[in-house]
MOPAC internal coordinates of N, CA, C and O (Angstrom, degrees):
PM7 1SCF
backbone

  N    0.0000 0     0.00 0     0.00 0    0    0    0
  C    1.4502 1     0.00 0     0.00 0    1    0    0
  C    1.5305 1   109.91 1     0.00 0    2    1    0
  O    1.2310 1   123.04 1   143.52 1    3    2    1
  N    1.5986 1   111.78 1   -36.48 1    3    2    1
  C    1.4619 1    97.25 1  -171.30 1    5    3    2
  C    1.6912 1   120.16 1   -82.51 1    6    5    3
  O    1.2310 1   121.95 1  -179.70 1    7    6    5
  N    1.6999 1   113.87 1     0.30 1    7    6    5
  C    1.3610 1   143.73 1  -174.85 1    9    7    6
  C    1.7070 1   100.48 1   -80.39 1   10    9    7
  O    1.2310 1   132.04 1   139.29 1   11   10    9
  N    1.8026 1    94.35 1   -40.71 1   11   10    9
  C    1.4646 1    86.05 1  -173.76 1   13   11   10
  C    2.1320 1   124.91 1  -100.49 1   14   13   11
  O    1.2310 1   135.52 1  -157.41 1   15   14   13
  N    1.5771 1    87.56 1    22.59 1   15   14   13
  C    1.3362 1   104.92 1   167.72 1   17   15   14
  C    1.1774 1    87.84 1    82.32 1   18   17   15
  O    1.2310 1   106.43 1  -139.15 1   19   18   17
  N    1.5977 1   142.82 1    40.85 1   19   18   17
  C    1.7605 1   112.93 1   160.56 1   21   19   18
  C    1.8081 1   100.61 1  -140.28 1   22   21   19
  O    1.2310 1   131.35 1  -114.64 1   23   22   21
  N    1.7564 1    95.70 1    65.36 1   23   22   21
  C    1.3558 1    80.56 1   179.36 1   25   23   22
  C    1.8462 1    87.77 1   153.54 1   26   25   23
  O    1.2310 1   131.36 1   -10.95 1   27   26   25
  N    1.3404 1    95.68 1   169.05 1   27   26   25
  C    1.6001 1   131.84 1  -174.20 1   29   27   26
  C    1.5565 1   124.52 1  -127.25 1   30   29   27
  O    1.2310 1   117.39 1   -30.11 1   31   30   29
  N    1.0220 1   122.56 1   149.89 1   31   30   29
  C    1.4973 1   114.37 1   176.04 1   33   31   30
  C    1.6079 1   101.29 1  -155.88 1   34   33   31
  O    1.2310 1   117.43 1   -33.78 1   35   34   33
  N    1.4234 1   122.50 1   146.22 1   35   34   33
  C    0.9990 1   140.99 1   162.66 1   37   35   34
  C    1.8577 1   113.19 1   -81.04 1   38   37   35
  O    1.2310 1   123.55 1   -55.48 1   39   38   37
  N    1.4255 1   110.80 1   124.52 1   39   38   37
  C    1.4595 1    91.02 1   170.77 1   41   39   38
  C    1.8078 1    97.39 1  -173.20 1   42   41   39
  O    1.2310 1   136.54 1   -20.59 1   43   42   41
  N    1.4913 1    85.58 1   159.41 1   43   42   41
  C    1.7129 1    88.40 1   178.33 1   45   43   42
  C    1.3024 1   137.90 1   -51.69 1   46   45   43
  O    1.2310 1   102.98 1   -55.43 1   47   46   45
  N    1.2743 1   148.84 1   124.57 1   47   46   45
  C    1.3738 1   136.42 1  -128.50 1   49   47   46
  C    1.7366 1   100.29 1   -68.61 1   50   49   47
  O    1.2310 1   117.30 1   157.49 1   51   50   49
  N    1.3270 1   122.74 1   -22.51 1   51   50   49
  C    1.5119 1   118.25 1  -165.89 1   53   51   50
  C    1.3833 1    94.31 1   -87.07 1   54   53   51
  O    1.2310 1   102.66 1   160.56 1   55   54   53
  N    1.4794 1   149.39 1   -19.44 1   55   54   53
  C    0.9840 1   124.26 1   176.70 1   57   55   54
  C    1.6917 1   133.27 1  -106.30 1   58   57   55
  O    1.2310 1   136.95 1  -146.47 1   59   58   57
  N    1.6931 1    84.78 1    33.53 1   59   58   57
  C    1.7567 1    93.95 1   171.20 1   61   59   58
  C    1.4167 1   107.73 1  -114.19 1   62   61   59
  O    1.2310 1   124.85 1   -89.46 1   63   62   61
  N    1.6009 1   108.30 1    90.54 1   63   62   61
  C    1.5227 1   115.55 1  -156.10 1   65   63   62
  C    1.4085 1   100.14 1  -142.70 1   66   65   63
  O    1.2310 1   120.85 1  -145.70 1   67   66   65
  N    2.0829 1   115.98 1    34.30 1   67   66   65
  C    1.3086 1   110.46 1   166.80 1   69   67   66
  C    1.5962 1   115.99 1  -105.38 1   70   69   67
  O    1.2310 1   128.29 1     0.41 1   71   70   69
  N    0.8225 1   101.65 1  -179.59 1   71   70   69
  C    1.5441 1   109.04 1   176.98 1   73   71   70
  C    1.4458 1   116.54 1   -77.63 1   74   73   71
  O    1.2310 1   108.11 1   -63.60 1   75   74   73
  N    1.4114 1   139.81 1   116.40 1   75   74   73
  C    1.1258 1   143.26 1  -158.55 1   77   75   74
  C    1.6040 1   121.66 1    57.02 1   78   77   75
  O    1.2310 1   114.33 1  -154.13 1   79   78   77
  N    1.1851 1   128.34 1    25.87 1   79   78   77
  C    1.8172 1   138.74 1   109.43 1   81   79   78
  C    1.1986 1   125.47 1   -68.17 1   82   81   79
  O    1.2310 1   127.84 1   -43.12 1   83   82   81
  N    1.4141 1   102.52 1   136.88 1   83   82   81
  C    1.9029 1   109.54 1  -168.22 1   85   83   82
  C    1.9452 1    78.20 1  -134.00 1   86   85   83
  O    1.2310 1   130.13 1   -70.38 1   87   86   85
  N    1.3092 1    98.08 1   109.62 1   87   86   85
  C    1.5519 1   116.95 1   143.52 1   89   87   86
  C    1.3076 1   121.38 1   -47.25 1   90   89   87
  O    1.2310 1   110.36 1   -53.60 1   91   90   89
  N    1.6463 1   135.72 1   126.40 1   91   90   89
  C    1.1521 1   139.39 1   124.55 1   93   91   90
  C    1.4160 1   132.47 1  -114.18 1   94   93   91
  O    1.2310 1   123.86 1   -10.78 1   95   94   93
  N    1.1191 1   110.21 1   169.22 1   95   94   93
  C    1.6092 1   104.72 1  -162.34 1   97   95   94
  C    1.5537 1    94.85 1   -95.19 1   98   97   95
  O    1.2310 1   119.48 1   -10.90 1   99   98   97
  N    1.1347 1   118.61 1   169.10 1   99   98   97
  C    1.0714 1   125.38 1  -158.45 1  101   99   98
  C    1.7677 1   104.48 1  -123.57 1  102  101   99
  O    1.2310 1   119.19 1   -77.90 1  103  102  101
  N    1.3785 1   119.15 1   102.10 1  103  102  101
  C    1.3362 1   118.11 1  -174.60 1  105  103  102
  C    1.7759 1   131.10 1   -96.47 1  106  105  103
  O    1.2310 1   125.72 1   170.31 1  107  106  105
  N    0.9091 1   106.62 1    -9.69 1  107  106  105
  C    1.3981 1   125.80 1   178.81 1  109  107  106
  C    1.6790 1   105.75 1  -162.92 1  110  109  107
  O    1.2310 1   117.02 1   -27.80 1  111  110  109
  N    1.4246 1   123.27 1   152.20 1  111  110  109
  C    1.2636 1   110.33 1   -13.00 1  113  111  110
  C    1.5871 1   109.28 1   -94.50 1  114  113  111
  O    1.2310 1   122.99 1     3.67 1  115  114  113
  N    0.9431 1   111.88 1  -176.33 1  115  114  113
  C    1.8513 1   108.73 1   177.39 1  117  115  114
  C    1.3680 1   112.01 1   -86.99 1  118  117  115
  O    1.2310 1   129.10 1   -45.55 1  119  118  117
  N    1.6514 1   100.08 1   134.45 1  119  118  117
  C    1.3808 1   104.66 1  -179.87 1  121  119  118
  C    1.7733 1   125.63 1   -78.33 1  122  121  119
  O    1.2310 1   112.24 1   -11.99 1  123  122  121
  N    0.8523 1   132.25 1   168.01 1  123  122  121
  C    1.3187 1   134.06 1   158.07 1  125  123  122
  C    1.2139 1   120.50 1  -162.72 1  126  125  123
  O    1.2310 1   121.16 1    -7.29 1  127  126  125
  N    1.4617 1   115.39 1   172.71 1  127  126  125
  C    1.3895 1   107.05 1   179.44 1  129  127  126
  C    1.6624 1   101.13 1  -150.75 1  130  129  127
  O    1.2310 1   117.10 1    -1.45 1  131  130  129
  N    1.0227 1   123.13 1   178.55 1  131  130  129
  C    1.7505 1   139.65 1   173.36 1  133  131  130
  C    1.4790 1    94.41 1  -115.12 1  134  133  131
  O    1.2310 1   128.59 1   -49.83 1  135  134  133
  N    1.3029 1   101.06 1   130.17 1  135  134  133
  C    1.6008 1   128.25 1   171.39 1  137  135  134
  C    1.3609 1   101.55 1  -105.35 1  138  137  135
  O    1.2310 1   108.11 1   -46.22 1  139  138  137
  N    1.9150 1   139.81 1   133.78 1  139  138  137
  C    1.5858 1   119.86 1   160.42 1  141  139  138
  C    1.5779 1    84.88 1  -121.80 1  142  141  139
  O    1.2310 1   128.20 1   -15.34 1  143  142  141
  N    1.3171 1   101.81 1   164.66 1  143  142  141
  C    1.2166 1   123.86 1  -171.56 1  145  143  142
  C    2.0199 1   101.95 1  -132.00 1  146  145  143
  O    1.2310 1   120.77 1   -93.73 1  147  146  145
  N    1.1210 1   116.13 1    86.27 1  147  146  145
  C    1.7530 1   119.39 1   173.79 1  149  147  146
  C    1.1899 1   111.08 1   -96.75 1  150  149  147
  O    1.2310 1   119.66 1   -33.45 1  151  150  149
  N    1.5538 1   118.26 1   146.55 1  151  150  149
  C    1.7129 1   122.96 1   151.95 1  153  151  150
  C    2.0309 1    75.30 1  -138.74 1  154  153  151
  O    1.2310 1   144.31 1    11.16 1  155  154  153
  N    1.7914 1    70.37 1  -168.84 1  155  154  153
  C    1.3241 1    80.55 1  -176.53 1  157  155  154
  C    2.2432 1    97.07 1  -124.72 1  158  157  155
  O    1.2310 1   129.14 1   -30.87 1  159  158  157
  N    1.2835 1   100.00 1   149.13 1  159  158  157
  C    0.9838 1   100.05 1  -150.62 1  161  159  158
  C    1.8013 1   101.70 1   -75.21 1  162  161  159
  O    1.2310 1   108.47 1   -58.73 1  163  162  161
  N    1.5301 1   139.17 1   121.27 1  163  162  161
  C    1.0561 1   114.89 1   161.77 1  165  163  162
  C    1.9227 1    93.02 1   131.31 1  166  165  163
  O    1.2310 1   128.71 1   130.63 1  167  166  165
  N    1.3779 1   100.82 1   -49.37 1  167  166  165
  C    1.3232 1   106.85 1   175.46 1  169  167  166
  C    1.7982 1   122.13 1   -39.01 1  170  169  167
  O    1.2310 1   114.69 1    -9.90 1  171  170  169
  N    0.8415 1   127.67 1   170.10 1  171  170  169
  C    1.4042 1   130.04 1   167.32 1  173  171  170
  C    1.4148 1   103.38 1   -94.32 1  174  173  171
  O    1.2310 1   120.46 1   -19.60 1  175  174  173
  N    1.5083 1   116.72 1   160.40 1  175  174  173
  C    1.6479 1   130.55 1   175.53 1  177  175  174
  C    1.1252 1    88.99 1  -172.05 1  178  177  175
  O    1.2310 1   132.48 1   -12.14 1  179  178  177
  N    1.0945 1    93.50 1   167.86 1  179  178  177
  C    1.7166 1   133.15 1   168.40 1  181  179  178
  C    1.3737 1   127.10 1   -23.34 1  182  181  179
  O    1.2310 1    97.04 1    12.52 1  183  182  181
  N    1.2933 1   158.34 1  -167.48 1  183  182  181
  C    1.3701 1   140.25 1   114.47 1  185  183  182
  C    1.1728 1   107.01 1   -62.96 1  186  185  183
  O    1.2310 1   122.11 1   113.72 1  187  186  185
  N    1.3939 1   113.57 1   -66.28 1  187  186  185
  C    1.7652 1   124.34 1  -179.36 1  189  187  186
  C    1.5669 1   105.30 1   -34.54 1  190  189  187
  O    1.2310 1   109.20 1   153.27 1  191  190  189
  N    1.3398 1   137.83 1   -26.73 1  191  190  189
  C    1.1741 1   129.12 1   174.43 1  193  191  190
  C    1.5521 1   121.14 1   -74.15 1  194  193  191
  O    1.2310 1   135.06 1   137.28 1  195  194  193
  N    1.3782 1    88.47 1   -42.72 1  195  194  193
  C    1.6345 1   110.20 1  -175.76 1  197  195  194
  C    1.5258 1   114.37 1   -60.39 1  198  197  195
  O    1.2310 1   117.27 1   153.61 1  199  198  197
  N    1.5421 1   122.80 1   -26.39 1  199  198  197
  C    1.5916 1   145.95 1  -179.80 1  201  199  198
  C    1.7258 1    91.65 1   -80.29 1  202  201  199
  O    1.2310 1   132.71 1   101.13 1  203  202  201
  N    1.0055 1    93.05 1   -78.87 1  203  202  201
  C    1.7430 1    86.68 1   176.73 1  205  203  202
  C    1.2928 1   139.71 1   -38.05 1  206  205  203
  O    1.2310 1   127.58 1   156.15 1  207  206  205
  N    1.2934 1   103.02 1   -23.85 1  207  206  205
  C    2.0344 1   118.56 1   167.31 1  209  207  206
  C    1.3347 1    98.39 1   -91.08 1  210  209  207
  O    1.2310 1   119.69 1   157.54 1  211  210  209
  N    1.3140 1   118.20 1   -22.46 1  211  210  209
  C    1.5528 1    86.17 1  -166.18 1  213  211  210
  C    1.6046 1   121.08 1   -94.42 1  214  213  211
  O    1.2310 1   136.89 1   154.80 1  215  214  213
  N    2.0575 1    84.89 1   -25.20 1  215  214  213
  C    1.6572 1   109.01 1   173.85 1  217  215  214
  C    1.7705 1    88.11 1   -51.73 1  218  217  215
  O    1.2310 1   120.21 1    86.72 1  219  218  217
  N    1.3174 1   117.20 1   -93.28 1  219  218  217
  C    1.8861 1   114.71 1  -174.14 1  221  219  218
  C    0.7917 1   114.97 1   -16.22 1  222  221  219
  O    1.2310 1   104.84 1   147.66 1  223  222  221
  N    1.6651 1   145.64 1   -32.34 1  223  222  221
  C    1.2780 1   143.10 1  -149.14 1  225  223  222
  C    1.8936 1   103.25 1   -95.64 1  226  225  223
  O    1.2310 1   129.41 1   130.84 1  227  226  225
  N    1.4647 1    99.46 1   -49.16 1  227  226  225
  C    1.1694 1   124.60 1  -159.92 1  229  227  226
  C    2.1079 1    89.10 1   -69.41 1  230  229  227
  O    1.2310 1   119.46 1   132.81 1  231  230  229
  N    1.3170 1   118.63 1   -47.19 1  231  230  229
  C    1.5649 1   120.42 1  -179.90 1  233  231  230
  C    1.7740 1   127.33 1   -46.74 1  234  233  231
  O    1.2310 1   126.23 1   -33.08 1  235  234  233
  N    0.8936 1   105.64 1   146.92 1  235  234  233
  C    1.6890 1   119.71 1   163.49 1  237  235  234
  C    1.2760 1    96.84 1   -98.17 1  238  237  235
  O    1.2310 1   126.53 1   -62.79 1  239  238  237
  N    1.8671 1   105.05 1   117.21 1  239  238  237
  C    1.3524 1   123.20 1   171.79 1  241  239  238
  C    1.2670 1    97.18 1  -114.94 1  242  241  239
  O    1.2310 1   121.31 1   -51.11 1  243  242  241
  N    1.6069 1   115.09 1   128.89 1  243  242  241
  C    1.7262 1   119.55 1  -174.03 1  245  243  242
  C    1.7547 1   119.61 1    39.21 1  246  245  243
  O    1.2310 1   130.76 1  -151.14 1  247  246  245
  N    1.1878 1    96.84 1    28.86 1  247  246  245
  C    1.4415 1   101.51 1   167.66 1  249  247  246
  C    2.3024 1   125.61 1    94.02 1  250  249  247
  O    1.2310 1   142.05 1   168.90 1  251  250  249
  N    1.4554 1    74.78 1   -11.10 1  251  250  249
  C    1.6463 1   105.92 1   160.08 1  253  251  250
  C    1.3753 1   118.61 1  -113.35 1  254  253  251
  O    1.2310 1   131.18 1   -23.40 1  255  254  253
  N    1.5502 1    96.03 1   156.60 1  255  254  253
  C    1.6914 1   109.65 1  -174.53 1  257  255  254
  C    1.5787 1    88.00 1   -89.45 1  258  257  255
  O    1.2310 1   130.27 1   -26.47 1  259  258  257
  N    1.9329 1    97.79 1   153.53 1  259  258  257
  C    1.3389 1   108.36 1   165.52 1  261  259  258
  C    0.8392 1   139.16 1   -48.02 1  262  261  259
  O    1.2310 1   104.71 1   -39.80 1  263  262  261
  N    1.5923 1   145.86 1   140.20 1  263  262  261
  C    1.3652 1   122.39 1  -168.06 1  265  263  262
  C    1.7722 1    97.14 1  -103.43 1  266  265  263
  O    1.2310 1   129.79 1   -27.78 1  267  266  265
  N    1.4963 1    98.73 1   152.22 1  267  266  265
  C    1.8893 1   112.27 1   177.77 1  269  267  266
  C    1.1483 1    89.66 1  -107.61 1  270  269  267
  O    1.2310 1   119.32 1   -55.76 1  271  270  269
  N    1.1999 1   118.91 1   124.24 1  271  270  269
  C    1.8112 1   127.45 1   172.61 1  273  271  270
  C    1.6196 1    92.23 1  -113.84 1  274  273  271
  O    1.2310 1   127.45 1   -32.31 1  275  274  273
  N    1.5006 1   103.27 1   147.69 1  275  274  273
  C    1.2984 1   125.50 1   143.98 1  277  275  274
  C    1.4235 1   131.70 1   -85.78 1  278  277  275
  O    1.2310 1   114.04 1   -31.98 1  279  278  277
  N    1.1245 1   128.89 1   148.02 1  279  278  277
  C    1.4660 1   113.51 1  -178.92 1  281  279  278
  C    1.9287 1   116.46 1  -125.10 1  282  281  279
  O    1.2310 1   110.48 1   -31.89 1  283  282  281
  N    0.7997 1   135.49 1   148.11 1  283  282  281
  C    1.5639 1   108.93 1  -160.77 1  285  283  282
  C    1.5533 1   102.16 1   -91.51 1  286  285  283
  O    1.2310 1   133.79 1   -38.99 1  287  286  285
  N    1.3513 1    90.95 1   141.01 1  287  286  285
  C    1.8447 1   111.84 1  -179.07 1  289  287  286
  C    1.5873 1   110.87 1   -32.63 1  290  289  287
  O    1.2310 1   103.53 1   -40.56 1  291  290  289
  N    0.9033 1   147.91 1   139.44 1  291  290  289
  C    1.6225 1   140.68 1   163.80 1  293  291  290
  C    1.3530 1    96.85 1   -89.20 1  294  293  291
  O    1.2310 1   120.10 1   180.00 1  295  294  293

């Protein structure tokens, strides 16, 4: 779509490699985004789930540790 003039796309510089897309880099403004990461506490999961909370948990995201929130019981 964006080859055929009706449209835009964001994408990593190596994969704008069609014919009639012209790459530019993108200088302002900076992107970001919020990632959340929920289970519920107590439930059963996976192992593979259980690696994955703990890998996130265990990381420095922007220079802080993850936060473990509680949420109050309903």
């Amino acid at each position: 779509m964006v080859a055929a003039g009706l449209g835009f796309a964001f994408l990593p510089a190596n994969s704008a490699k069609y014919a009639g897309v012209v790459a530019l880099p993108i200088v302002e403004p900076e992107f970001w985004r919020e990632v959340n990461l929920v289970s519920v506490r107590g439930r059963p999961h996976s192992p593979a789930v259980g690696a994955l909370v703990r890998e996130a948990m265990s990381k420095k995201w922007f220079g802080s540790k993850a936060l473990g929130m509680k949420t109050p019981e309903a």
